[in-house]
N, C-alpha and C positions, 0 to 999 in steps of 0.2 A: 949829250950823245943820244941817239934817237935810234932806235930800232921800227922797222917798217916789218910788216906781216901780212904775207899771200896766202890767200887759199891755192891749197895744194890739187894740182890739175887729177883730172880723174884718173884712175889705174887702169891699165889693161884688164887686171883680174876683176874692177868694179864692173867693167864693161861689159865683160864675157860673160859674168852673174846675172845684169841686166835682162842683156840677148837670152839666156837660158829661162830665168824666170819668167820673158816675158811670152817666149816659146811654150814652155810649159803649160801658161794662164790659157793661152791660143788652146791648145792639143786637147787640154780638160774640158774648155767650151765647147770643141766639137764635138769631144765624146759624148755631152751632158745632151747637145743639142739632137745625136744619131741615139742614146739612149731612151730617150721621155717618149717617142712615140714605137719605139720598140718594145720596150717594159708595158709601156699603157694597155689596159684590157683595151679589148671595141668589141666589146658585146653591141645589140641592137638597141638601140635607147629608142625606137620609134614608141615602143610599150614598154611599162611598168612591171616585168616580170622578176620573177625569183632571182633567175642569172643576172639580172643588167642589177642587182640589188647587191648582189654577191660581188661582184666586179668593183663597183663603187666600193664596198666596205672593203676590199682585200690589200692587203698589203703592196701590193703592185701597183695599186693608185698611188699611194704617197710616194714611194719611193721614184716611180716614174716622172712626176710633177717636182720630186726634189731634184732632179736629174735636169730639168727644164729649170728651175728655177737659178740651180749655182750655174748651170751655161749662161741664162743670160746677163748674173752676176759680174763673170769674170772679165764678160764683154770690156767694162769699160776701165776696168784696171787693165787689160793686157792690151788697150789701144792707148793708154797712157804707156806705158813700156816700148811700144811701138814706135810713139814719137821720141823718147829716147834713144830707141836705137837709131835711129832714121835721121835723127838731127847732125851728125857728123857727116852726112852725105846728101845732104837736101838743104834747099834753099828757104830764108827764115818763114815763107809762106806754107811750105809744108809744115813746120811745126806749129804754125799758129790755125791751118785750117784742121790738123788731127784732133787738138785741144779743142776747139768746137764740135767738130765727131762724138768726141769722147764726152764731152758735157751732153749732147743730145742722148749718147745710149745710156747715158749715168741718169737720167733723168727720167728716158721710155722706160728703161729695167726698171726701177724703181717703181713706177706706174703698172708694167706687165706682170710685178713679182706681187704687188699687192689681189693683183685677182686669182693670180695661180696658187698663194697660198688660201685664197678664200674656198677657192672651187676645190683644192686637197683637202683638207680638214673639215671645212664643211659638209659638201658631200658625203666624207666618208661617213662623219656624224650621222647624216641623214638617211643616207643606205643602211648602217651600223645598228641605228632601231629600227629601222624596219623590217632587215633580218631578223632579231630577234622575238618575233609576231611570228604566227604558222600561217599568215599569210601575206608576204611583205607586196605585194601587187594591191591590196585591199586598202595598204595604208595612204594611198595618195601623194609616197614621197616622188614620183617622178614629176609631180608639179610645184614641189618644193624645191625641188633641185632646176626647174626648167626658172622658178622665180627668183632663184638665189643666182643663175648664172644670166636673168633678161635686164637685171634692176638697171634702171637707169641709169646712175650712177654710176654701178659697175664696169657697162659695156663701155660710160664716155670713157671712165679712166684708161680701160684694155684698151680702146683701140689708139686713145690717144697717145696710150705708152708704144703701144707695136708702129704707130706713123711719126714717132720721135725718133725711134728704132734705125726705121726705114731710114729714115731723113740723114741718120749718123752713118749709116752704111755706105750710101751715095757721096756723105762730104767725105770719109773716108777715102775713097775710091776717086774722087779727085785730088785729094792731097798728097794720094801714093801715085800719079803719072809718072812724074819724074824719079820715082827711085825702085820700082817695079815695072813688068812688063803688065797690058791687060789682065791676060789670064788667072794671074797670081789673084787678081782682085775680084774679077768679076765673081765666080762663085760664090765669096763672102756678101758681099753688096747685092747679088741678085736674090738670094739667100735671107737676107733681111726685109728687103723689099717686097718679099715674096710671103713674109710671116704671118700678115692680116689673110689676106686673102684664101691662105689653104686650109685656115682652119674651117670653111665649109667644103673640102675635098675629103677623099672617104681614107680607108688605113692607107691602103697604096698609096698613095700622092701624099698623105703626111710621111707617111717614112721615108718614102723617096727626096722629101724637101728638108727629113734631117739630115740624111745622108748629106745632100748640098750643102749643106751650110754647113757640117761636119767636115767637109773638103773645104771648104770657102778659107774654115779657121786655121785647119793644117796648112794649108799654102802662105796664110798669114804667116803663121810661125818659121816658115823657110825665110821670108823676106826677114822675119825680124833676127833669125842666126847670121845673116847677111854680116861679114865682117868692115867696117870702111874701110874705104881706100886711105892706103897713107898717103 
């Protein structure tokens, strides 16, 4: 006598969990992405003064650059969550072009996160003594900080994580045709595409491109509450 044994089909409740948490991953990231350059000082960094010393050392660097960092963390788990939810109403090619999406932003974050922690911590190290001098313009840290964010190294990895970025944003945005309308997408994908580039725009144009992508992620997270069709 032989007993046969299936795996037991997914739950409505697992499903709803999914959609929620992967909802939620979305809503965090935009917040994280409309936060970092809101929080961020923009003092003038053209010169080495007191204030742009004070700025770097404050608590509002870290916290802002951690605000940037877990946004772009969440990226690639809530576009994993996305291909699950999306897989019950899309064809096996959207889930197999999301999964590359999601390995490209899993790969750029990883690449973007290693310089944003370098440029918090360090930085603030180096504005941090120089504060503590009576005269932190005298100590030369704005060529320390201009050498710690030019290094070669540095800038391939940044840019090469922000144009992986890019790249997952785009496959993204063709994977979702068929189960969103444009709009839902566009913001998100222009939004990442758009993440090299603004970082030589001034505060205006950075907070305005968190904002986008702050939107990009919430309309994600609509598509992903999305219930299938039975």
């Amino acid at each position: 006598m032989s007993s046969t044994t299936t795996a037991a089909p997914a739950t409505p409740t697992s499903s709803t969990s999914t959609r929620r948490l992967t909802a939620a991953a979305l809503v965090a990231a935009g917040t994280g992405f409309v936060l970092f350059p809101v929080l961020r000082p923009w003092p003038d960094e053209a010169h080495p003064t007191a204030e742009l010393a004070a700025a770097f050392a404050s608590d509002r660097w870290v916290v802002a650059h951690l605000c940037g960092i877990l946004a772009i963390g969440l990226l690639a788990p809530a576009l994993l969550g996305l291909r699950s939810t999306v897989a019950a109403r899309a064809p096996r090619r959207t889930a197999d072009l999301l999964a590359s999406a999601t390995g490209l932003v899993w790969a750029g974050g990883f690449l973007a996160a290693l310089f944003f922690g370098a440029e918090m911590f360090g930085i603030q190290a180096i504005a941090s003594a120089a504060t503590s001098t009576s005269d932190p313009a005298a100590t030369g840290f704005l060529d320390v900080v201009t050498d710690l964010r030019a290094g070669p190294l540095a800038v391939t990895l940044f840019g090469a994580g922000l144009i992986l970025l890019a790249a997952g944003g785009l496959l993204a945005a063709v994977a979702l045709r068929g189960v969103a309308r444009w709009w839902f997408t566009l913001p998100f994908t222009l939004g990442l595409v758009l993440l090299l580039p603004q970082f030589w725009g001034g505060p205006g144009l950075r907070v305005a491109h968190g904002v986008l992508l702050g939107a990009g992620c919430v309309l994600l997270a609509v598509v992903a509450l999305r219930r299938p069709r039975p």
